[in-house]
N, C-alpha and C positions, 0 to 999 in steps of 0.2 A: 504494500500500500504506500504505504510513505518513506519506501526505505529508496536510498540514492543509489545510482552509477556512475557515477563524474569520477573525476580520474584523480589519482594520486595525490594527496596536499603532502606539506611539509607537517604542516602542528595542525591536530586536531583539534585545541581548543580553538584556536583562532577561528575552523571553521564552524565550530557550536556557538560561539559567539556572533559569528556574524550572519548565520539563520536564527537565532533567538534577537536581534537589536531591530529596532521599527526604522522604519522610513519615517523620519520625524523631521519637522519645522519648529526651528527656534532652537537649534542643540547644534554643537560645531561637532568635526568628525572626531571619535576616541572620546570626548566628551563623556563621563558618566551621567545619567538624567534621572532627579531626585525621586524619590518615592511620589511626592506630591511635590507637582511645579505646572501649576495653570499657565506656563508661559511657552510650555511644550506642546504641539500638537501633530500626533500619533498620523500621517494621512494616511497609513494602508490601513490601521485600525476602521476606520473611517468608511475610506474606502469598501473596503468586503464588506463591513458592516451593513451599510446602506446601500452596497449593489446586491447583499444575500435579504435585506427586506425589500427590495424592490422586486426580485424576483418571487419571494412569497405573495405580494401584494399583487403583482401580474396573475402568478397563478391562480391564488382566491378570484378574482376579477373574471378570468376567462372562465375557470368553470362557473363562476355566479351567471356566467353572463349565457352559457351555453346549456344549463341545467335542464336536466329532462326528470321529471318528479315518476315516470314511471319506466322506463329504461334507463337505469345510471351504469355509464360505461367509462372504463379507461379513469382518468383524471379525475371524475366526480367520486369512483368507486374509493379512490384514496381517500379522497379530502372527506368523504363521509364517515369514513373509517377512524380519522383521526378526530372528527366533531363528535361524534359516536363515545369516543373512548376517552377523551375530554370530559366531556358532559359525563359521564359517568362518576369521572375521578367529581367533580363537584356536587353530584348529586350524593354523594355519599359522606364527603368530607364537612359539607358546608352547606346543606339542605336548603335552610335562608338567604341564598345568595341571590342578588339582584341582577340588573341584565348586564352590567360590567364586568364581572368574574367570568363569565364563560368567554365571551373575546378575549380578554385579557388572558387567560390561562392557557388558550390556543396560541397567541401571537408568542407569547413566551418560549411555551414549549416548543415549537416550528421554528421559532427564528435562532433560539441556542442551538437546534438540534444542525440546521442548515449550518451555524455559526464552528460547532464542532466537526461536523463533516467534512470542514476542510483539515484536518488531521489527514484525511484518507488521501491524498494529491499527494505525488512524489515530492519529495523534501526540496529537491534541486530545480523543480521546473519552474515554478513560477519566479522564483528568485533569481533563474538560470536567464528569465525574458526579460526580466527587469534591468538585467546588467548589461544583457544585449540593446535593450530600446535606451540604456543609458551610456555606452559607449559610443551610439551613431548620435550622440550628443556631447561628446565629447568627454564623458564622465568615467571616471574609474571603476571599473566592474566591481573591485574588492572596495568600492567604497561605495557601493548599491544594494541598501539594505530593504528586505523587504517580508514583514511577518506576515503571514498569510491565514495565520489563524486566532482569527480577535481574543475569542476567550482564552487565549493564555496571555495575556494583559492584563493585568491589575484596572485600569481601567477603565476596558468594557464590563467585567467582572461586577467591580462599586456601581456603576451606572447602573446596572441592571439591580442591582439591592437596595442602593440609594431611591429608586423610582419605588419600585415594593416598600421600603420603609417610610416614604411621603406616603404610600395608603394606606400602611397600617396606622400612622398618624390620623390621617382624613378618615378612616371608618370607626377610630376608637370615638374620633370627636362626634360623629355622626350619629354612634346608635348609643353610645353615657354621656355625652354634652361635654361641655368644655371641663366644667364642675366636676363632672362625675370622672375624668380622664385626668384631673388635676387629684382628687381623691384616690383613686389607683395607687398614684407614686406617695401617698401618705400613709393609707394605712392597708395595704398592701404589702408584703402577707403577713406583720405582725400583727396586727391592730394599732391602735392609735395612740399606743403606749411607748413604741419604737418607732416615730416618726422618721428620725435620721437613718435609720439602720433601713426602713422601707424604699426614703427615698433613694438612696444607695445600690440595694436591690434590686428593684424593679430599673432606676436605669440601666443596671449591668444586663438587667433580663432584655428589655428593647433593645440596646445598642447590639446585643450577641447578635440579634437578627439580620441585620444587614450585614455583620462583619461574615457569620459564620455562611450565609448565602453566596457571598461574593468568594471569598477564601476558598470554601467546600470547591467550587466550579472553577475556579482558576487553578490550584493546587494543582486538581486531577489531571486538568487538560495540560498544563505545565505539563507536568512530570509524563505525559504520556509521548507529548513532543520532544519532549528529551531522549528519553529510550528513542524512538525512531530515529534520531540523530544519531545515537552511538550505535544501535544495530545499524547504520546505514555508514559509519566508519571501517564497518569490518569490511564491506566491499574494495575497500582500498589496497587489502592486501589479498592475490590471487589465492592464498591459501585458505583463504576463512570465507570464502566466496560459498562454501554449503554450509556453513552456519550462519551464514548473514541471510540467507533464504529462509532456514529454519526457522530463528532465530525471529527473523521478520514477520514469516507468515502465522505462526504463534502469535505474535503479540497482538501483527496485525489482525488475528479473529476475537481476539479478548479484546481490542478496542475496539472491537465493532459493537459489544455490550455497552464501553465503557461510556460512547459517544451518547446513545439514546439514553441509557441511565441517568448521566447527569443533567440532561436536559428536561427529563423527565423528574428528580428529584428537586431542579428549583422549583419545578413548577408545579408541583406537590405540597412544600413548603410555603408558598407564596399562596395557595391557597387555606392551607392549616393557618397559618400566621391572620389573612385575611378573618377568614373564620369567626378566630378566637378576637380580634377586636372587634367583630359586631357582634359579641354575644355582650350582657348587661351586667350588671354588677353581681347579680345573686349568683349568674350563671359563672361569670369568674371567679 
């Protein structure tokens, strides 16, 4: 799947390094780029990002637009499949869910999953065109960086938890009032006898939400990106050339799990999480 052919480097690091570094604006070349620096901007993150929602948004479009209610064939048999299997996970998790949770738990899950699927793309090709469309411009191939797979970006990762934690905000306020969501961090979960110790808690509990959504799915796709980088080192040498096949097609079938799983567990959690903020005070 994602494992490489390219030929022979000197240092490997050099080349893990420079398939994990983004094509970024606002960072000079060899430059480290902080955890957090709103002065950076990521454009392939960017880029895939919004040409893998454009393409779900085309597809939803065409079959909406093409729907047959009583022969569904090809393209509609999917997209049914997966409203279908959607709907389900909400009807079960989140019974009182209004009509924003069901799009929202679709777009989620389809757009990580599209966003993870590029895990599956050979390690070297798109980075391989990039270096190509940037030396008929004059540019240094070894200075043509290009991530091709958002979710292992810190962040698209936050962005996606940070939006789910602006609704768990918005629904907490929505179904216990402002009052009642300011009571929460008061006397939640000792009573109103351990106010500090409450509020203390309950923020650790809200903040886990975002952190542990974002981390969970970035971690995984990280680290899965990396393994194909170094099973895709052993091609480098003719001897290890049947264990880099192995070696590859192995991981590559356990990531073929690992891809729909995680994208299916944010969107699991983002419904749980939703959930539990529009239930009411007795019920928390």
């Amino acid at each position: 799947m994602s494992e490489s052919n390219a030929p022979a480097i000197s240092n490997p690091v050099e080349y893990i390094q420079h398939h994990l570094t983004n094509w970024s604006v606002g960072v000079e070349h060899g430059e480290q780029v902080k955890i957090v620096d709103f002065s950076v901007f990521h454009v392939d993150v960017f880029l895939f990002s919004a040409l893998l929602a454009g393409l779900f948004a085309f597809f939803a479009w065409k079959v909406g637009k093409n729907l047959s209610p009583d022969k569904p064939v090809g393209a509609q048999n999917v997209a049914e499949t997966v409203v279908e299997f959607v709907n389900q996970q909400v009807k079960d998790i989140f019974p009182s869910a209004d009509r924003l949770i069901g799009p929202l738990a679709i777009t989620i899950f389809v757009w990580v999953l599209l966003m993870n699927s590029m895990d599956f793309l050979p390690a070297d090709l798109l980075p391989a065109i990039a270096g190509g469309i940037g030396s008929l411009f004059g540019a240094d191939p070894h200075h043509v960086y290009l991530k091709v797979v958002p979710t292992t970006n810190l962040d698209t990762t936050f962005a996606l938890a940070l939006s789910v934690f602006a609704l768990i905000i918005f629904y907490n306020i929505k179904h216990k009032g402002l009052v009642g969501y300011i009571k929460q961090f008061l006397f939640h979960p000792f009573g109103p006898y351990l106010m500090p110790v409450n509020i203390i808690m309950t923020a650790i509990e809200e903040v886990a939400k975002p952190v542990s959504l974002g981390l969970r799915l970035f971690g995984n796709m990280f680290a899965g990106e990396l393994l194909f980088l170094l099973i895709a080192l052993l091609a480098f040498s003719v001897w290890a050339m049947p264990a880099q096949i192995a070696l590859g097609s192995l991981w590559a079938i356990f990531h073929m799990l690992v891809v729909p799983l995680q994208a299916f567990i944010f969107m699991l959690l983002t419904i749980v999480y939703l959930g539990l903020a529009s239930q009411n005070d007795e019920h928390h």
